[in-house]
Structure formats: C-alpha cells, structure tokens
N, C-alpha and C positions, 0 to 999 in steps of 0.2 A: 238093661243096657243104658250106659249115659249120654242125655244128649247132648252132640257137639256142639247145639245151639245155645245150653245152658251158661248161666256164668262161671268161668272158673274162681277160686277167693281162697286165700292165705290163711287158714284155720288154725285154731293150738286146741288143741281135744284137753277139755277141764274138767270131761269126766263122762265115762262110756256111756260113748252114741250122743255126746253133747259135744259141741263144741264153738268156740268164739273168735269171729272173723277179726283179724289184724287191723284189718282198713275197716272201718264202721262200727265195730265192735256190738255186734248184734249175736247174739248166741240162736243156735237151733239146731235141730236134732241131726245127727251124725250117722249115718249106715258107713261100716266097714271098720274093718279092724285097723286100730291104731291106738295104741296104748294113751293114758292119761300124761299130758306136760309132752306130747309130741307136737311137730308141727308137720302141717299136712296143706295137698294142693285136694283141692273137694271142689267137683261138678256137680249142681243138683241136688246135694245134699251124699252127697255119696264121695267115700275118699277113693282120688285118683291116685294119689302115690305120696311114699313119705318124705319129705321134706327135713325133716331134722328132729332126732329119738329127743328122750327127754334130758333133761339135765344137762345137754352140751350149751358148748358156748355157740354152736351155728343154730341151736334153738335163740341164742339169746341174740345172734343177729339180728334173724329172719324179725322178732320182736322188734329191736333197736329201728329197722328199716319201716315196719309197719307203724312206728311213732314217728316218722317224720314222711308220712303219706308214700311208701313207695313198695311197690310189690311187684313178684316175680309172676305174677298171673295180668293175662290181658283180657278184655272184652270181647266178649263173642264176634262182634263185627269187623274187630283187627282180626282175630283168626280167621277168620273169611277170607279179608282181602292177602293176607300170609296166602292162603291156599289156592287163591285166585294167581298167584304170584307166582308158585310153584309148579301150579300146569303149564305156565307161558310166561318166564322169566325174561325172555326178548334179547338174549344173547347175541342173537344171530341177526339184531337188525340193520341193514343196510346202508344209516346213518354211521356205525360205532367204526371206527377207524381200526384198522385189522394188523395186529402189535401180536399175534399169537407166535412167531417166531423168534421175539426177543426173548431170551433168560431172563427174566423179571424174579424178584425174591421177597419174602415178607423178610423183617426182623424182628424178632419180640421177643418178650419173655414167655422161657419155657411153656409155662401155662395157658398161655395167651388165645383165645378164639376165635376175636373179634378182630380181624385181621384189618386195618382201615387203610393200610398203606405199602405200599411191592415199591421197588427202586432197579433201576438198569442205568449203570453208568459207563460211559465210555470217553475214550480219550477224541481229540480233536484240535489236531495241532498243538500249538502250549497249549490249548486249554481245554475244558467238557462239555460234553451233550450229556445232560444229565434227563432221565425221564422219571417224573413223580405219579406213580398212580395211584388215586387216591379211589375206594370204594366209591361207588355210586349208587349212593343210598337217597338222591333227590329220584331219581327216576321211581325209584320202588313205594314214595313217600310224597307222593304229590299234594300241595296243600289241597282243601276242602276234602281229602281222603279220611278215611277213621285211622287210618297208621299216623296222619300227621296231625290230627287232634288228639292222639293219646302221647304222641313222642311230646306234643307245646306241652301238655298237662306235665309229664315230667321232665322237661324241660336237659334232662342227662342221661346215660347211663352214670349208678353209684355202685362205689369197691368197698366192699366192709372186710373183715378177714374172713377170709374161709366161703364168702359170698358175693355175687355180683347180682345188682339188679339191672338189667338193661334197657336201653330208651325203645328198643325195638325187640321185637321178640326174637326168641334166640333160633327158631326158624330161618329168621332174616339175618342176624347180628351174624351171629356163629356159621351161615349156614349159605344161602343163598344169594348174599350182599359182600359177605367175609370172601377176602382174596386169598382161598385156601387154594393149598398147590397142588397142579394134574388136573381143575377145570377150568372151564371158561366161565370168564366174567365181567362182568359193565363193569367200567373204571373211567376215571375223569382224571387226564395225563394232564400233566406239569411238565410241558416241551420248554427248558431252560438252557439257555446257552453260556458257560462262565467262559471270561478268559483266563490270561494265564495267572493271577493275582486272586483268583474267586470271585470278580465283582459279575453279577448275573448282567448279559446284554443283550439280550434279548429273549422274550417270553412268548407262547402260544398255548391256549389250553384248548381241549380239545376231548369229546368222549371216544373213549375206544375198550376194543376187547382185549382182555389179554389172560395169558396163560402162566400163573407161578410154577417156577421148578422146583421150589421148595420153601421150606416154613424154615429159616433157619434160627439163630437162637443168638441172643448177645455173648452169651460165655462160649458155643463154638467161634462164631466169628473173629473174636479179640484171642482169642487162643491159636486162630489162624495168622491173624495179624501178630500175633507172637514167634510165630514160624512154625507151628502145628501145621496140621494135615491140613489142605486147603479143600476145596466141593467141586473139582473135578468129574470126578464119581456120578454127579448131581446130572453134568453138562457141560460141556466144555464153552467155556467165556464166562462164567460165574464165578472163576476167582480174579479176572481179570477185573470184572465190573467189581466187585467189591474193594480191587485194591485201587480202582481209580475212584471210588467212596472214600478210601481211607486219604487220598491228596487232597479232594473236595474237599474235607471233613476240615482237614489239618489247617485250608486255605481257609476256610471259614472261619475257623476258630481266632487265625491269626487275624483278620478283619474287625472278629469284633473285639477281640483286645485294643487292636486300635481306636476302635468308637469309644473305648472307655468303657464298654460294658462288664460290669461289676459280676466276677466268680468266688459266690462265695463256698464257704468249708463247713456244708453242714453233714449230717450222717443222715444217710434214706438205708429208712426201717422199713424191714419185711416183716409185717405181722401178719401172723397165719394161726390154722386151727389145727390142735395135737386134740382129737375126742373132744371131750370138756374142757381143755386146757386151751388157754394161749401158749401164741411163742413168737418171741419178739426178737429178733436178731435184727443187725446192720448187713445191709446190701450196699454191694461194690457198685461204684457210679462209673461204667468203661469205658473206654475211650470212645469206643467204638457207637456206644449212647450217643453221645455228645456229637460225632461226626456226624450220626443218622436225625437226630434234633435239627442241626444246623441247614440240614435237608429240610425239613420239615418248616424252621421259622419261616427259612426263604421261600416256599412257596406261600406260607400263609402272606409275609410281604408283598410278594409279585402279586399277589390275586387280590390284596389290596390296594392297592397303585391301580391295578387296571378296575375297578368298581369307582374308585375316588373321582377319574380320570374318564369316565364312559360316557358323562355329556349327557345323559337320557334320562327324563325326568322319570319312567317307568322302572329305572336300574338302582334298588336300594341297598346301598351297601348297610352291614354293622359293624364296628370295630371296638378290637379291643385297645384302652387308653390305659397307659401306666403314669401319672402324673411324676414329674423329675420332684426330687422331697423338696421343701423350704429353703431358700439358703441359712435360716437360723437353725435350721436343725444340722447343717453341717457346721455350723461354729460350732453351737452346743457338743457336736462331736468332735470336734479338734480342742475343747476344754476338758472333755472328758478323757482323750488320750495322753494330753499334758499331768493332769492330776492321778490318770492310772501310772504312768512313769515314774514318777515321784515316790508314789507309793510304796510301790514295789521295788523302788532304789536299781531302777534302767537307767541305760541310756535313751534322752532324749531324742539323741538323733534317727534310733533307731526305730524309737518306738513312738514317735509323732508325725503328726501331718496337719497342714495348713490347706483349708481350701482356696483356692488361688494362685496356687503356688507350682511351683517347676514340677513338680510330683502329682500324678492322678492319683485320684482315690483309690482304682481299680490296679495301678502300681504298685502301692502302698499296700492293699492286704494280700496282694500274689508274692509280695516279696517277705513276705513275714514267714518266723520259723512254723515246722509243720510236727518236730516233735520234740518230747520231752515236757518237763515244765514248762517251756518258750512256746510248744505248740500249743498248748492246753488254753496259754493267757493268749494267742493269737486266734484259737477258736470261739473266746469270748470276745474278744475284739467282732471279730467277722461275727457274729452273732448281733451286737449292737450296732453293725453298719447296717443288720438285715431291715431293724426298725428304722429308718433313717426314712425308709419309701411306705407310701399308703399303698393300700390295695389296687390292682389293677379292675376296669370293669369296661361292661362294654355299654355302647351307646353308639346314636343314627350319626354321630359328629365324627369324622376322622379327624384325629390327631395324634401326638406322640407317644410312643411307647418306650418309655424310658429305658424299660430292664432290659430290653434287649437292642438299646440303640438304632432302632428304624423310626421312618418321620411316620409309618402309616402300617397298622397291623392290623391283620383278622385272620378269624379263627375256621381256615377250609377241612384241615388237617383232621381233622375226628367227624367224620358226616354222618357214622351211624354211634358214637357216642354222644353228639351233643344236636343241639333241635337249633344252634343258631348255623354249624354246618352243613346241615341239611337246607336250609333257610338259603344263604350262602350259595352253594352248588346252584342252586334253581336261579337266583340272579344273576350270576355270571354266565349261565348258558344262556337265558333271556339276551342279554350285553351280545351274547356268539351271533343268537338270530337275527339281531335287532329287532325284537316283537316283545310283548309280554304289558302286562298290565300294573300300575302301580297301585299298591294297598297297603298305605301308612298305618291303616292301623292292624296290621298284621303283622308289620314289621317291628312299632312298639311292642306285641303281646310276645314275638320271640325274644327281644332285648329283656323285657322283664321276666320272662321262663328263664331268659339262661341268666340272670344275677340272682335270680333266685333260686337255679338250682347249684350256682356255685357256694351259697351260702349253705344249701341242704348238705352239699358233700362235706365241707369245713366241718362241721357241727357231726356228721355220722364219722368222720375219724378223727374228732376229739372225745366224743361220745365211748367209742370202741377203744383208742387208745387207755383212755379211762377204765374200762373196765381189766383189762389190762394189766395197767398199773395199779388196780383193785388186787388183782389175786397175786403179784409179784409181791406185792406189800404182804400179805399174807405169811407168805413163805420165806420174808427176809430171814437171811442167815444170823444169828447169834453177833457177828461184827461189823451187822449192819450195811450200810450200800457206802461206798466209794463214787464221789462227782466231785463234779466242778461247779461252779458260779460263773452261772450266765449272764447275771442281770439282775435289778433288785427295781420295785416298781414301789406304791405306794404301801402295799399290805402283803406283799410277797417275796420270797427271794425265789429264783427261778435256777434251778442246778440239775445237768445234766448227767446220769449217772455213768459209770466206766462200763458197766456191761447187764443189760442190756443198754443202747446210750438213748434213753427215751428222758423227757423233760419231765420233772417232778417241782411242785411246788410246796416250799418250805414258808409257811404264812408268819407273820410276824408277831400276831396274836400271839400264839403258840410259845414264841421264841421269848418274847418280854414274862410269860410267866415261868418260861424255864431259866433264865436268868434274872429272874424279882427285879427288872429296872428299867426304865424307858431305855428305846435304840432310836439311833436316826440313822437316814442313807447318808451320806455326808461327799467328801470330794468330790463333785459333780457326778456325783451317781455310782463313786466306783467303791464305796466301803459300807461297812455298815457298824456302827459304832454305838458303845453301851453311853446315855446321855448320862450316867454319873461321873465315869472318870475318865472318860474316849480310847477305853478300850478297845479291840478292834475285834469283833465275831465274826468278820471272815472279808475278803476283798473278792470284786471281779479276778476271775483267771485264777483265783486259789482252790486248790484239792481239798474238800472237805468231806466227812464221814457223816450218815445219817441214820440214828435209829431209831422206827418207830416205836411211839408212844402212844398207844392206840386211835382211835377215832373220836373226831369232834363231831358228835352227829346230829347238832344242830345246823348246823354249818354244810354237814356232807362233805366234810373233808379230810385228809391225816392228817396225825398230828407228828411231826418228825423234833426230834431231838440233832442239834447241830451242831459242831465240831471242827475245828482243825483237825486236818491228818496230819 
C-alpha cells in the first residue's frame, strides 16, 4: 500500500524498475509497471499512474515543464491541507452573501476546468448591474499555509500543449475553488454599477455564495449571439443576462476605442497534442471574448482604484504597469510607414501617419485593409506597432497601464492561476475589515513570483512552439511554405507562414551564403537589400516562399532558403 504521506515526483522510467525524477534529477529504483521513455506520477518509489507513454509529444511536455522547475505533483503537506479543505470547504459560512438564486454562468473554452470567473448581468435603467464573481481561492490559500508557499514557489499556473501545470492542485483548481455549475461555492463578487455610456459608477466588493447554471462555451454563446438557439433550457433569465453582456461588452469596447487603446491583428494559435504529433491551427478571437475580457479588465481596474485609494498603511496593493513606448520610437515608426509607402508604390495618404496629428495611432491601424495583398502589408504594419510598447510588469508602485488605457491596473481576475491574485483577494477583504497586518516583505516575494513566473510561461511557449515548428519543418511539402514578412532585426527576418500562421525565422547568415553577397535592412527597417547592386530579397508585407535547407546545428537552428512568390 502507498503512503499518502509519501512524496509524490514527476518520473520518466530510463529503464525497468529505474527511473529519473524531472525536478532533481535523481534516479532510483521504480516498482510498477511502466514501460521505458514513459512518464509517470510515483509515490514512494512505486508508480501511481501514467502520465505520458513513450515517444509522444505530452512525454516531451511533461520534460519541457520539468526544465523550467514546474510539475504536476505537490508536497505531501499541500495534500493535507487540500483534504482538510475538502471535509469543511466552509460554503455555508455566515459571512458569504447568499447570491444562490441568481443565474450566474462560467464562460470558457470548451476544455476549460479552472473555472475563475461566473458573470450575472442585468439591465437597470439606461444602464447595468453587472456582478463579477471571481473564485475565492484567498480563503482556501491563506498566507503562512503550505498551499500558499507552494503556489509563491510557482508563482502561476503554466499551459504547454496538451498539458496544464497548475498553481494549486487540481483538487482545488478544477474542483473545490472552480465555479463549476449545480454547486456551491465561495466567490468574491464585483458588485459594479455602469450607466448608460459603460462608464462604471459605482463599485462594492464583497464574498458571497453562489450557484453556476452552467459552464457555457465561447463558440455556443457567439453562435447565440448570432441568433442560434439561446440557454433557455439552462434557466430562464440566462439569455437575457448574456444579451445584457453583449451591450456591456459593445459599450466597453467602444470606450476604449476612445482612450486610444491600440487593437491589434494578430492570429491566437491553438496548439495542441494529436499522439506524438503537434497541431497547430489558428483560433477565432469572438466577439463575445472580447465583451467577457472587457468584464474582466474592469474589475481588475475597479479593484485597483479601491487598493490605490484605501489610506491603510496595512492594505498592499500590486499592480500591473504597462509603460506608454518612447516618443522616438513613434517617430521612428512614422519613418518607417513613410519609407514602407514608397516602397511599395502606395499611396501616402493612406498608408501613413504622423504622431501628433488629427489621426490616432489606434485609428490608423483599425482603418487599414484586412484582406488581400493590402491586408497581408497591414498585418505587418500592426505587427511593428506591437514592438513600439515594452513589456508590461508588476510592481508595489501604481501607475499606468498603457495597453489598455486605465491610469491604475491589477491583476484580481485569475486567483487560482496566478499567486499575485490570490495575494490581491487577501488585501482587498483586509481593506473590507479594516484589520489585517502589513508584511512588505511578502508582498516583494509575490511581485517577484509573479515577474518571474510570467517570464517561465514566455519561455515554455516559445520553447513548445519550437518544437512545433521542429517537426512542421520536418514534413515541409516539396514547394515549401508560403509567408509573409514581419520584420527584419539585426540577424533575422521574421515571416509569418499562411498556414499554419506560426512565426519562423529566416537568419541572415544563412541568406548572405545563399545569395554569395553582403544584404543590408535598408528603408528604415522596411527592405532588405543585396549590398552589391540593391537588389531587393524581399520588403515588409511581401509574400515570400520558404524552403528548407537542412539544419545549422551549431547554431540550433534552420536553415531556410528565401524567395519571392
């Protein structure tokens, strides 16, 4: 028998009855059937269950995630307090505000577990009572707990294809914290008032219980909102609340157009796992996303304003800062649309902009074509306005968040994916009490968990993309891949392909011995030209053909051959 006090560990069997832990990389002997090159969850030395046969690509996750410190097994002591959790999950306590008669609904993707967030909207006058309930995962996760020093250690849950690691176990994640529909459950509401324009005027947060009618799905809902079958069926007032989402949504969206906040055109890829295979398609971004986002920034807003705003030296807010770019990086980009113009023999008027000028930036790439040739060179446009901004990060300082146009933003919105929501939740109900103790340096060690687990996720799906684009490259067809030109940096040209549309880099190395001649980038970044006779090997926004030419495996990279189509 195994015991449950044991440690569980992320194993890959290297050869019967032996095998080598993920995280530590210690080898030792193995009881239980589990083929060689498998990966397996092992108690005690004894395997619990398999995890991923051999040779697949979710063996090659499970690896990819045990190199950048992150696994799907917890410490004996989080499973404890999980089970302590589960005899007396406190549902029923006397504080939680009693909302079990509203229709409340998750939205997610089909797949989706981790349910962090239910919506109930209704009408009210011209304008909404909207209620946001957000999981309440600080109750289950109190600091000095072993759940909330294993969630600061990983600082996130991480999405690789075909695998999710979670910041909480999936007891909790999936299970007893997840706003799954038909039970009760702790939630921490976003009582928000808009009027008739969307501007939110009034905010109260507050724990309460509530009951989902159902898990619904982006592709029913937008299919509803199409004039398909509405959720009726579910409860009655569930299509009303969602068609009073879809006016929120619309009034929001039109808001932040006006702050200028920048939409841009890029493609979200769904990478997933076929056996051993990838597979890399484009997923449709729905309107209905975008409404239930808009839902989502706003509370993170509101809930920052009231942390910024609370006067209490004990109330530590974190926020996240998106710094607005340089103003010479928007010249440099109004040089660079001048010189793409020309190029390409446009019109200028159509196809420049001046920062300062009667025209915003965020006018300017919504008003650009979306297909054809015209759309292709507009998608590299909006591709080089994406570099225009630095990374967003968080820190104890509130300030502005550029991308989405608000003067004060943080992150409430994911409490059982991310360790600084959870962080978050526990301050703002402190702020509710007026009690609670201040512990700066607890609150540094979440800022630095979550920048650093947003660089782990970066890296695990560049990592995984890559391999990816390993085996596509593999199997390129006889006339090669079909893209476009993104961008061109010091040593790379960056080109999107037509199908699947994932980024491939075309190095320049490569390109000056397939052409015997020096190249430069030349028109302010928008050509790339042979330095003997300036001839031209391809422009921003042009259709090019790529075939590979095997591997540079000093380097660890292709070698792509490039072309005009």
């Amino acid at each position: 028998m195994i015991e449950s006090s044991a440690v569980a560990k992320v194993v890959e069997v290297e050869e019967l009855g032996v095998g080598r832990a993920l995280l530590g990389g210690e080898r030792a002997p193995l009881e239980g059937e589990a083929p060689v090159g498998a990966i397996v969850l092992a108690r005690g030395g004894s395997v619990e269950r398999l995890l991923a046969a051999p040779g697949t690509a979710l063996a090659r996750m499970h690896r990819l995630a045990g190199d950048h410190g992150v696994s799907v097994a917890f410490p004996p002591e989080v499973e404890a307090e999980v089970a302590r959790w589960e005899r007396d999950p406190e549902v029923d306590h006397p504080e939680l505000v009693d909302l079990e008669s509203l229709p409340f609904v998750t939205i997610d993707g089909e797949g989706s577990r981790d349910l962090d967030q239910a919506v109930y909207v209704s009408r009210e006058g011209e304008g909404h009572h909207v209620l946001y309930a957000l999981a309440d995962a600080a109750h289950y996760v109190p600091p000095g707990s072993a759940l909330f020093a294993e969630a600061l250690a990983r600082g996130a849950s991480y999405y690789l294809p075909g695998l999710s690691v979670p910041m909480l176990p999936r007891a909790l994640s999936e299970g007893l914290v997840s706003l799954n529909p038909g039970v009760k459950r702790r939630s921490v509401v976003f009582d928000m008032r808009l009027d008739a324009r969307g501007f939110c005027v009034h905010t109260e947060v507050y724990r309460a219980r509530i009951r989902s009618r159902a898990k619904l799905a982006w592709e029913g809902v937008q299919g509803f909102y199409e004039g398909g079958p509405g959720f009726d069926h579910v409860e009655r007032g569930i299509d009303e609340s969602l068609c009073a989402l879809k006016v929120v949504g619309e009034r929001r969206v039109l808001l932040a157009e006006e702050r200028g906040v920048l939409r841009y055109r890029r493609a979200e890829l769904d990478l997933s796992l076929d056996g051993a295979d990838f597979v890399v398609r484009e997923s449709p971004r729905r309107l209905v996303e975008r409404y239930n986002e808009q839902l989502s920034l706003l509370c993170n807003v509101e809930g920052a304003k009231l942390l910024r705003d609370a006067g209490m030296t004990h109330v530590e807010g974190i926020y996240r800062v998106h710094p607005a770019p340089d103003p010479e990086r928007y010249s440099s980009f109004a040089v660079m649309l001048a010189s793409l113009a020309k190029g390409h023999g446009l019109d200028a008027s159509r196809w420049t902009w001046a920062p300062g000028g009667a025209e915003t930036l965020a006018s300017f790439l919504d008003r650009l074509p979306d297909t054809g040739d015209e759309g292709r060179l507009a998608s590299a446009i909006h591709r080089q306005a994406v570099l225009l901004s630095s990374r967003s990060f968080f820190t104890t300082e509130p300030d502005r968040h550029f991308g989405i146009g608000a003067e004060v933003y943080a992150r409430f919105s994911s409490p059982m994916r991310e360790i600084v929501g959870v962080f978050l939740h526990h301050e703002l109900l402190e702020w509710l009490r007026r009690d609670g103790v201040a512990d700066e340096a607890l609150r540094l060690a979440v800022v630095d968990a979550a920048n650093r687990a947003k660089g782990h996720q970066r890296a695990l799906a560049s990592e995984s993309l890559r391999l990816a684009i390993d085996e596509l490259v593999t199997r390129a067809p006889p006339e090669g891949f079909r893209g476009t030109v993104m961008g061109f940096d010091g040593v790379k040209v960056h080109v999107v392909l037509e199908s699947p549309p994932v980024d491939v880099k075309v190095y320049l190395v490569h390109l000056r011995k397939q052409h015997n001649v020096g190249l430069d980038v030349v028109e302010g970044g928008t050509a790339l030209r042979k330095a003997s006779d300036g001839t031209v090997v391809c422009r921003l926004g042009e259709l090019v053909r790529l075939h590979p030419r095997g591997r540079d495996e000093r380097r660890d990279r292709w070698i792509f051959e490039l072309a005009r189509d």
